[in-house]
C-alpha positions as CSV (number, residue, x, y, z in Angstrom):
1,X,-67.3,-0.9,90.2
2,X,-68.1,2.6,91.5
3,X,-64.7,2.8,91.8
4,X,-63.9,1.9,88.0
5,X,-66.3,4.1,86.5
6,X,-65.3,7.1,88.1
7,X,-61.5,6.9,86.5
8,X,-61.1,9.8,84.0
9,X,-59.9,7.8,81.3
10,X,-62.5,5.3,81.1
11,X,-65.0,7.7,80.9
12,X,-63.3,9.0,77.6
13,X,-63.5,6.0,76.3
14,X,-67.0,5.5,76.9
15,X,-67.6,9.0,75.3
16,X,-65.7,8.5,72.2
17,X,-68.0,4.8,71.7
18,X,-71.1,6.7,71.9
19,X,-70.0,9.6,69.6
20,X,-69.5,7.0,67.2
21,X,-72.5,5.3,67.2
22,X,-74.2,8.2,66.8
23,X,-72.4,9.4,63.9
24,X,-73.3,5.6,62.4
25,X,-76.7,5.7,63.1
26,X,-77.1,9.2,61.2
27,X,-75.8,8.2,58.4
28,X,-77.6,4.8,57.7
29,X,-80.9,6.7,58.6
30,X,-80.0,9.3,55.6
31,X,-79.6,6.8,52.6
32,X,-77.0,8.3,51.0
33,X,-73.9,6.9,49.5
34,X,-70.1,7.7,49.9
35,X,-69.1,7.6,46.0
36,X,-65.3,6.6,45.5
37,X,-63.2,8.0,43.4
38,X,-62.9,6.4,39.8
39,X,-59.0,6.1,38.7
40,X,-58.6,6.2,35.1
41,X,-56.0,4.6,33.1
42,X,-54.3,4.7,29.4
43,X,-52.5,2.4,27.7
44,X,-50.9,1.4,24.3
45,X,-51.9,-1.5,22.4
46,X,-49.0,-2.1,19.5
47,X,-49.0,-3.9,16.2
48,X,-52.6,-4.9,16.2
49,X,-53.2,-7.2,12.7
50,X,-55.4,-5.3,10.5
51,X,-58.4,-7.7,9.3
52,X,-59.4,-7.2,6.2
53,X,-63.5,-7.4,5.5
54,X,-65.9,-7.6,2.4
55,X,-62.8,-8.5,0.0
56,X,-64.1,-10.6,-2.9
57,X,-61.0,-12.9,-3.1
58,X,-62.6,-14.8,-6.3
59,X,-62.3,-12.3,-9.0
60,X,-59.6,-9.7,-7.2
61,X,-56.1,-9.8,-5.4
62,X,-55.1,-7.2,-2.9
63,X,-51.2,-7.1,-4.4
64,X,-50.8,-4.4,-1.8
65,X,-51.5,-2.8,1.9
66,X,-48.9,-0.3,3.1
67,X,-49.0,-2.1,6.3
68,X,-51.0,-4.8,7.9
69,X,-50.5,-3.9,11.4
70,X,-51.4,-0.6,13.6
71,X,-50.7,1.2,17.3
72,X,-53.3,1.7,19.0
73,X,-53.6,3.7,22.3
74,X,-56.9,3.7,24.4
75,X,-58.3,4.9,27.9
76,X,-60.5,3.5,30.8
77,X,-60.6,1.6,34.4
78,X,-58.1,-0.4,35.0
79,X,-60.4,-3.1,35.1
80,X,-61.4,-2.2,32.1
81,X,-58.4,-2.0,29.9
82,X,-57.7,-5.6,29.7
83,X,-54.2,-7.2,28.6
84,X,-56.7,-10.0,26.1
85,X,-55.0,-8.0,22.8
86,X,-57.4,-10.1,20.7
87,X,-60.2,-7.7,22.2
88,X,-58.6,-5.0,20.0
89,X,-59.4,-5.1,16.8
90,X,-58.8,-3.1,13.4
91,X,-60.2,-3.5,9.9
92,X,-60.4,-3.1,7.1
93,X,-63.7,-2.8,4.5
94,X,-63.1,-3.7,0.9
95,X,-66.5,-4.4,0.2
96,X,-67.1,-1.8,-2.3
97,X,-63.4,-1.0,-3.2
98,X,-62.5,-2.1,-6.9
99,X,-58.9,-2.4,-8.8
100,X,-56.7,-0.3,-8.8
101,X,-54.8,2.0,-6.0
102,X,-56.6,3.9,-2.9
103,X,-56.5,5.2,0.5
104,X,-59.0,3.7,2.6
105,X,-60.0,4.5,6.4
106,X,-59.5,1.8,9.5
107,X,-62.1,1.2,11.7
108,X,-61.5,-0.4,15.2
109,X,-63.5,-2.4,17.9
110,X,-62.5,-2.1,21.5
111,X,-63.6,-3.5,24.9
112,X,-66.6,-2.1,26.5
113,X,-65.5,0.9,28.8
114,X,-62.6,1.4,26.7
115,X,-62.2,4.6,24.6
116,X,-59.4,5.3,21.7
117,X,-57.3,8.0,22.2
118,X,-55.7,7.9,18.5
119,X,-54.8,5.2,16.3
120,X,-51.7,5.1,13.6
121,X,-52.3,5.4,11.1
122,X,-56.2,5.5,10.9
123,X,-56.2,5.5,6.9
124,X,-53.9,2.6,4.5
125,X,-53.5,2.4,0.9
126,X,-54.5,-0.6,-0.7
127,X,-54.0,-1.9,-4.3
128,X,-56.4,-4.4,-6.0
129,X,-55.7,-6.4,-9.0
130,X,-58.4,-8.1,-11.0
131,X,-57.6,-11.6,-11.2
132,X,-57.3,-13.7,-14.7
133,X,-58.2,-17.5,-15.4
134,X,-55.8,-19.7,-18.7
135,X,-56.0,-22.9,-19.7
136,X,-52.8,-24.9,-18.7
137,X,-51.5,-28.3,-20.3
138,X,-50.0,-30.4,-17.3
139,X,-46.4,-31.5,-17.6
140,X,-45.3,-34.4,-15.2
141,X,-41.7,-35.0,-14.8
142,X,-39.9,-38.3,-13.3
143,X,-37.3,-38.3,-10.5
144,X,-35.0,-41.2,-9.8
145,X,-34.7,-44.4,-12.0
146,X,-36.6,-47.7,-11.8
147,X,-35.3,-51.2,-10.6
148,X,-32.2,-52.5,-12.7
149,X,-33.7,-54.0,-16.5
150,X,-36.7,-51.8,-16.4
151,X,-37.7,-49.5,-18.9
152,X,-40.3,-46.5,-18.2
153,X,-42.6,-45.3,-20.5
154,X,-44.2,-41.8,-20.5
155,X,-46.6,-40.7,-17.9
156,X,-50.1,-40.3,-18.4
157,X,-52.2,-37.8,-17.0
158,X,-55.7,-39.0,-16.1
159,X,-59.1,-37.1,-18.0
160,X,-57.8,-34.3,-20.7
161,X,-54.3,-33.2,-18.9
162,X,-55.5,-29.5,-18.8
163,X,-56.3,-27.5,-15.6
164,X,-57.1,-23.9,-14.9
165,X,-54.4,-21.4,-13.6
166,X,-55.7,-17.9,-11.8
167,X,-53.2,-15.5,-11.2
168,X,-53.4,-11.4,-11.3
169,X,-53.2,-9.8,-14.8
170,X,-49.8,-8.2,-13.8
171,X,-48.1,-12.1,-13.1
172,X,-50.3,-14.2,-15.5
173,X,-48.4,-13.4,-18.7
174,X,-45.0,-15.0,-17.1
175,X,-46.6,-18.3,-16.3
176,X,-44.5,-20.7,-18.2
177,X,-45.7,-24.4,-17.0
178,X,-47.7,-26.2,-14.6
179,X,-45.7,-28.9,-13.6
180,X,-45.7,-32.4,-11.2
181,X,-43.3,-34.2,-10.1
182,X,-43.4,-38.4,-9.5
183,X,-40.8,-40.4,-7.7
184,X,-39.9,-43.6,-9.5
185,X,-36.4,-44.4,-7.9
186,X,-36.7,-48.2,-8.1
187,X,-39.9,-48.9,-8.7
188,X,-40.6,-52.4,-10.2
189,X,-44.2,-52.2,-11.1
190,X,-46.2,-49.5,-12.8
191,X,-47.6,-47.0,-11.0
192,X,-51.1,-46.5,-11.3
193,X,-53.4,-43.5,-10.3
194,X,-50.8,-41.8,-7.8
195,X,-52.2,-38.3,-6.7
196,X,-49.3,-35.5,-7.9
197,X,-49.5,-32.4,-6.4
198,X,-49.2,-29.6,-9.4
199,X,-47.1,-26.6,-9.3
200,X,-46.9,-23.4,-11.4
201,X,-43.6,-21.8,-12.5
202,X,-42.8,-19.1,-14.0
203,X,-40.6,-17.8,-17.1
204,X,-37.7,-17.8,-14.6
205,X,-38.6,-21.6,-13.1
206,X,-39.7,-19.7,-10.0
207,X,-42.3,-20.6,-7.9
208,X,-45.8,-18.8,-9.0
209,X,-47.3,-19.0,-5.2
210,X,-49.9,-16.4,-6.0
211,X,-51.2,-19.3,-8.6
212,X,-54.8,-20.7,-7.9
213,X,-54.3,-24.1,-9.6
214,X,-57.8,-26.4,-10.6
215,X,-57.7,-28.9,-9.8
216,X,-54.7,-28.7,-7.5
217,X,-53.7,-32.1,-8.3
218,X,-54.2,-34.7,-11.0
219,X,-54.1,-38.9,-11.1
220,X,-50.9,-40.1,-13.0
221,X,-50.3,-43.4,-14.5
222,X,-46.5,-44.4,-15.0
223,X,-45.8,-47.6,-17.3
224,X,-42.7,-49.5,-17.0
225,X,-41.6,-52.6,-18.6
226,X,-38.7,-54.6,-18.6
227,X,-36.0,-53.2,-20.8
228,X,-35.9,-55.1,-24.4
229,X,-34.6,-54.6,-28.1
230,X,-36.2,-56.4,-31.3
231,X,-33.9,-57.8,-34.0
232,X,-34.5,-59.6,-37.0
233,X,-34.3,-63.5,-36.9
234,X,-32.2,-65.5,-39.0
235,X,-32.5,-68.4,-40.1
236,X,-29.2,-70.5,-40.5
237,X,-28.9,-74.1,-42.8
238,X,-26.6,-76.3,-42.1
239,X,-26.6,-79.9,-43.4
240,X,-27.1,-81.6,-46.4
241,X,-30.3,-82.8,-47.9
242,X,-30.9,-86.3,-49.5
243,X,-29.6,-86.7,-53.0
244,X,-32.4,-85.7,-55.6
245,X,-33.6,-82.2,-53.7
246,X,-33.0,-78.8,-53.0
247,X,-34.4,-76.5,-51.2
248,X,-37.5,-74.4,-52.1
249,X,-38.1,-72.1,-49.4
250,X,-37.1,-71.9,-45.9
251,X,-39.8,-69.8,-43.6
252,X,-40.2,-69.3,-39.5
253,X,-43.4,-68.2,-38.2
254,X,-41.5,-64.9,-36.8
255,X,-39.4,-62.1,-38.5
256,X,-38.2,-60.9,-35.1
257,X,-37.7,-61.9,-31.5
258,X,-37.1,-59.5,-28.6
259,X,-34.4,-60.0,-26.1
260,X,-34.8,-58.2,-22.4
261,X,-31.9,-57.3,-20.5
262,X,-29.5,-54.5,-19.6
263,X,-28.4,-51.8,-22.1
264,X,-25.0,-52.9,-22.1
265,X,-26.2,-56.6,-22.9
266,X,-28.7,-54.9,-25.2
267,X,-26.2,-52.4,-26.9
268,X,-24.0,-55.4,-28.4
269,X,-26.8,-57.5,-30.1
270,X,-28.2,-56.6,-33.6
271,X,-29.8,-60.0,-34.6
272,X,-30.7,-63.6,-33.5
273,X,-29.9,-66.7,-35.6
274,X,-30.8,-70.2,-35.1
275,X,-29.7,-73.2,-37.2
276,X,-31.7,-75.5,-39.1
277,X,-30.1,-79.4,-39.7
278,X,-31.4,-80.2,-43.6
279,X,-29.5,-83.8,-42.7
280,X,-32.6,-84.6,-40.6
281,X,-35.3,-83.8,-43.0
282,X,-38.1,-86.6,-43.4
283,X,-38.2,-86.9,-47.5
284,X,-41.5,-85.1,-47.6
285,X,-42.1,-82.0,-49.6
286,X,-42.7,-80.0,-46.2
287,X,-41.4,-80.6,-42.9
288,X,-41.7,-77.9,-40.1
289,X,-39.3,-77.2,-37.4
290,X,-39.8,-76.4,-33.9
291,X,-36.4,-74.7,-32.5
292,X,-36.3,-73.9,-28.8
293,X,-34.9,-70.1,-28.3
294,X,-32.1,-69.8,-25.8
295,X,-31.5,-66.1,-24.4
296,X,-28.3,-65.0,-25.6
297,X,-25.5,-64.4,-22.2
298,X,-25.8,-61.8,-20.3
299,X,-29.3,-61.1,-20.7
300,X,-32.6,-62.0,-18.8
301,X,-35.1,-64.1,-21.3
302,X,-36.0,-63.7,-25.0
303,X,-39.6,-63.8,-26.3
304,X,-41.2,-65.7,-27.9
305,X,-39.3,-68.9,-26.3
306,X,-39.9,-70.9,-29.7
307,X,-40.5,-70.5,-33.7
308,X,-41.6,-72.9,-36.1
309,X,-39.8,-73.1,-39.3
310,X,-41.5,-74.7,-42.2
311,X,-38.6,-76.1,-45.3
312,X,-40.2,-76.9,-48.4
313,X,-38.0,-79.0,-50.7
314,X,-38.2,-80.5,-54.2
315,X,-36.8,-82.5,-57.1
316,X,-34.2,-79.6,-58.8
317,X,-34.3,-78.0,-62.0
318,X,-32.4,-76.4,-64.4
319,X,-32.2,-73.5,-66.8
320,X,-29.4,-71.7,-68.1
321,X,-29.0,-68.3,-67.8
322,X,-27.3,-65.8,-70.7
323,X,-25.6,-62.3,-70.9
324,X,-24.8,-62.2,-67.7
325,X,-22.1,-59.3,-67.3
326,X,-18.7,-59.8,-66.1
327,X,-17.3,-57.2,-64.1
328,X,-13.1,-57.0,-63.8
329,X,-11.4,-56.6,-60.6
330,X,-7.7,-54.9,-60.8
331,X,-4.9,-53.2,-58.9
332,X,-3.1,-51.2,-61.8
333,X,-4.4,-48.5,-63.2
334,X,-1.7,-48.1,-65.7
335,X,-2.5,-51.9,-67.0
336,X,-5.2,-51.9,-70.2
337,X,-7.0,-54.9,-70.1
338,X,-9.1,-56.7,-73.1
339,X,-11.2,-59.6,-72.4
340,X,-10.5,-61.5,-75.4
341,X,-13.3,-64.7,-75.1
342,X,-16.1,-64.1,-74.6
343,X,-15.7,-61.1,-77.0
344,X,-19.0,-59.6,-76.1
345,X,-18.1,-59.6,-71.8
346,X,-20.8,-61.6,-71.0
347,X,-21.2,-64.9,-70.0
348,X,-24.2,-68.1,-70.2
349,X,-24.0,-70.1,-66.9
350,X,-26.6,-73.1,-66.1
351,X,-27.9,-73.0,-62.5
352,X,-29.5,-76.2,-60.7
353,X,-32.6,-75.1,-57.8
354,X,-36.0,-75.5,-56.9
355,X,-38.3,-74.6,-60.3
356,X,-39.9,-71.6,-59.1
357,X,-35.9,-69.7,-57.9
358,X,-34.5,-70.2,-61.3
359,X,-37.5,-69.4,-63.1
360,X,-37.5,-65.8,-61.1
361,X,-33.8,-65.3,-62.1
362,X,-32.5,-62.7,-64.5
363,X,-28.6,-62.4,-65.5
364,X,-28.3,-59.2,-62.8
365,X,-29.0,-61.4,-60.2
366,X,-25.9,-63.1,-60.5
367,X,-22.4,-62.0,-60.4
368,X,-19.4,-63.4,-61.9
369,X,-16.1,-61.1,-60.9
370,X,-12.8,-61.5,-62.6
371,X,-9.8,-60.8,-60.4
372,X,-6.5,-60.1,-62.7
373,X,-4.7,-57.9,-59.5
374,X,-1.3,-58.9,-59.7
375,X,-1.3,-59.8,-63.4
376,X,1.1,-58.5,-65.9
377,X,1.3,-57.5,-69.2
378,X,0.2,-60.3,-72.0
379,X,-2.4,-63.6,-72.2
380,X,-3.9,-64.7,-69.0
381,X,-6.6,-67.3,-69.0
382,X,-8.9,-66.3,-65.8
383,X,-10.6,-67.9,-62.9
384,X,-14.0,-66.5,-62.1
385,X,-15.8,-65.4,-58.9
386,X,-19.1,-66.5,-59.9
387,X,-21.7,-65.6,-56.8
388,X,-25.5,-67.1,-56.8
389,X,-28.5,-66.3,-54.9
390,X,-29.5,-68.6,-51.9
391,X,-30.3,-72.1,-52.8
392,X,-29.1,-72.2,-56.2
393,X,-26.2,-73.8,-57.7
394,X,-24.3,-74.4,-61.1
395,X,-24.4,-77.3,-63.2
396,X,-21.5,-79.6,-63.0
397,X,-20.3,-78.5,-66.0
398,X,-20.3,-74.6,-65.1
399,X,-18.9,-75.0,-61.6
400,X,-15.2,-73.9,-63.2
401,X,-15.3,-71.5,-65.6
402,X,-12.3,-69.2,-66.8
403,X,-12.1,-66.0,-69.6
404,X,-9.4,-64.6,-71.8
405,X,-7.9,-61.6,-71.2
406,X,-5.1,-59.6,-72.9
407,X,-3.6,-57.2,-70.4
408,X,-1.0,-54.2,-72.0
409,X,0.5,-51.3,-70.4
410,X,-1.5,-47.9,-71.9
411,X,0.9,-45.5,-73.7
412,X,1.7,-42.0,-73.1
413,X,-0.9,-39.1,-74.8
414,X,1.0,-37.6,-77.7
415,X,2.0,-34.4,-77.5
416,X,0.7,-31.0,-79.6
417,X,3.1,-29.0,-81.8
418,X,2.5,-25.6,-81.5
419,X,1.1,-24.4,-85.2
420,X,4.2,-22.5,-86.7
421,X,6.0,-26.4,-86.3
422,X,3.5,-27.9,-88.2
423,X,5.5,-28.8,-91.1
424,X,7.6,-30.9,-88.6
425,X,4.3,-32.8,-87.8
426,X,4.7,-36.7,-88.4
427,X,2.7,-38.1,-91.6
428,X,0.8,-40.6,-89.7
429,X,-0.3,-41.6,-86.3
430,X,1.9,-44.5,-85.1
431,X,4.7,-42.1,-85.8
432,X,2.9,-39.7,-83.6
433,X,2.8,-42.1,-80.8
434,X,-1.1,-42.4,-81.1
435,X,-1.6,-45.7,-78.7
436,X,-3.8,-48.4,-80.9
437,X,-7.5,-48.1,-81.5
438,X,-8.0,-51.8,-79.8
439,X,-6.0,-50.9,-76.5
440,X,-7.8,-47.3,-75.7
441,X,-11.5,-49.9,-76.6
442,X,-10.3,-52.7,-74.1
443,X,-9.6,-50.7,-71.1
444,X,-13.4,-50.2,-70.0
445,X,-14.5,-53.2,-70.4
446,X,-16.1,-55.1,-67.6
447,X,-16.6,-52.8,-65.0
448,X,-20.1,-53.5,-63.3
449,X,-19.9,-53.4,-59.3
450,X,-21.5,-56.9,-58.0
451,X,-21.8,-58.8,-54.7
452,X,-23.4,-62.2,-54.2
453,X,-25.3,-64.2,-51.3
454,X,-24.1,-67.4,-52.4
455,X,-20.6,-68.3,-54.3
456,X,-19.3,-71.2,-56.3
């Protein structure tokens, strides 16, 4: 041991341990702290959003900020500066700005320790409009086309159809139309209070998305119904009654029937008919019909499926009827024509029908036409066309009835001698070539226009 401790180097060893201690012990007895040296950092924080602060959205729109984003730069301890950019913040106040255009100063908000160096740009101009409110009629539009055979009515907008449009003064005077849009490709039912999202447009049929629409949406009822067309029923006799009647009045409880089906079926049908057997009627004054109604081919079902048609018969009666006009019917033009009997173009007929037809008759209501195309010049004795209103008839004795015509070709027109011939002149007019007085009278005769409903 003695040995050990008397080495050189050991006792340097034991010297430096104890120098050391003491320089510890010194130290902690004093109290006072070894301060390190701070290291300070800077660092740039780019495009940091601008928020915007105090803005009163309801009555103003900010149309314009020259930018909405700034650079930021920024000093402190590293662990201070953190990398958490939503720490940094920049905004701006528009509490007390009004409409129009300004220049208005950024604030910012950093982390604590943190200290801006410079910020760009520190000031941004800003433009404010005032906003503006109108009263907007809602127009909803269809897209697509219903199942086959149905027909769609127009849409109906639920409450009054009007909603309120905001925009800025500068865009509000090109609103054209607030508009929604429903899908009916192959719907088969109505549609009833679907939700449609509304839209404004503008002058252009661009999308207004600076429009504040209220309500935003409206409830939308869409009829449909199965494609139809209404024509007028007719009703069609066939049949003969029992000797010793006629008919007074045929009636169905229906002027009309509508018939659904597709527009082509639709397109091609203008009226329904349905036949009534007067060989089956009873004897009584009044019998009523019931006829089933079949849909016509090609289309889906007619409505209503029935009608009831009420025939009234009775004993017949007759009356005869005088001056009724004769009318004339020819191909020539160049033919004169002169009806010789009757003389005065007109002709008496006696009709047979139910009392209270022949009583309503006057002579216009019939027509008698006399057809002479093909005739040449001299006597003809001359059917006649004679046409009568529905359910009346002629006497027996009227049921052929002829007229006598004279037909003559018309002469030339004579012609004028200038006045220094005069002496040349003929002394009367047959020399002349004047055409007789009775042939220029008979050419107009019997020229009414006439159709009939019924013809004998």
């Amino acid at each position: 041991m003695d040995k050990w401790l008397s080495h050189n180097n050991v006792a340097k060893v034991i010297a430096l341990i104890v120098s050391i201690i003491l320089w510890a012990m010194v130290h902690l007895d004093s109290g006072t702290p070894v301060a390190p040296t701070p290291v300070v950092n800077t660092k740039v924080i780019p495009n940091v959003k601008i928020q915007i602060v105090g803005f009163d959205s309801d009555n103003y729109v900010l149309s314009g900020l020259e930018t909405d984003k700034v650079r930021l730069e920024v000093r402190g301890k590293r662990t201070d500066i953190t990398t958490n950019f939503s720490d940094y913040k920049v905004k701006l106040d528009l509490s007390n700005v009004g409409p129009g255009t300004s220049s208005q100063p950024l604030t910012h908000e950093l982390p604590p320790g943190v200290q801006l160096v410079s910020m760009s740009p520190s000031i941004v101009k800003v433009t404010i409009e005032a906003k503006q409110t109108k009263d907007v009629a809602v127009n909803i539009i269809t897209k697509g086309q219903p199942a086959q055979g149905l027909q769609l009515g127009t849409p109906v907008v639920a409450g009054s159809g009007i909603v309120k449009v905001t925009l800025p003064e500068s865009e509000l005077a090109e609103l054209e139309r607030v508009q929604g849009v429903v899908d009916i490709s192959g719907i088969s039912e109505p549609v009833k209070g679907k939700s449609v999202k509304l839209t404004a447009y503008d002058k252009q049929g661009q999308e207004m998305r600076n429009a504040l629409i209220v309500p935003s949406s409206v409830d939308v009822d869409i009829p449909v119904s199965k494609l139809y067309k209404s024509v007028p029923l007719e009703v069609r006799e066939v049949g003969q009654l029992p000797d010793g009647l006629v008919v007074a009045s045929v009636e169905s409880d229906v002027k009309g029937v509508a018939i659904y089906g597709s527009k082509e079926v639709l397109e091609g049908i203008s009226s329904y008919s349905v036949a009534v057997d007067l060989s089956q009627f009873k004897g009584t004054n009044q019998t009523r019909y019931t006829v089933d109604l079949t849909p016509p081919e090609g289309s889906e079902k007619i409505e209503p499926s029935s009608v009831t048609v009420t025939v009234k018969v009775e004993p017949p009666g007759q009356r005869e009827i005088s001056g009724i006009p004769i009318t004339l019917k020819q191909d020539n033009p160049q033919l004169a024509v002169t009806i010789l009997d009757p003389s005065d173009k007109r002709l008496s007929l006696t009709v047979v029908g139910a009392k209270e037809i022949i009583d309503n008759l006057k002579p216009e209501d019939i027509k008698i036409t006399a057809d002479i195309s093909g005739l040449g010049p001299g006597p003809h004795m001359v059917p006649l066309d004679i046409a009568l209103p529905l359910h009346v008839s002629l006497a027996e004795g009227d049921s052929s009835r002829r007229i006598s015509v004279e037909i003559a070709e018309k002469s030339e027109p004579a012609v004028t001698e200038p006045e220094e011939h005069q002496d040349s002149t003929p002394a009367n007019d047959s020399e002349a070539g004047v055409p007789p007085s009775e042939n220029a009278g008979g050419s107009g005769a019997g020229t009414n226009a006439g159709g009939g409903e019924q013809k004998q």
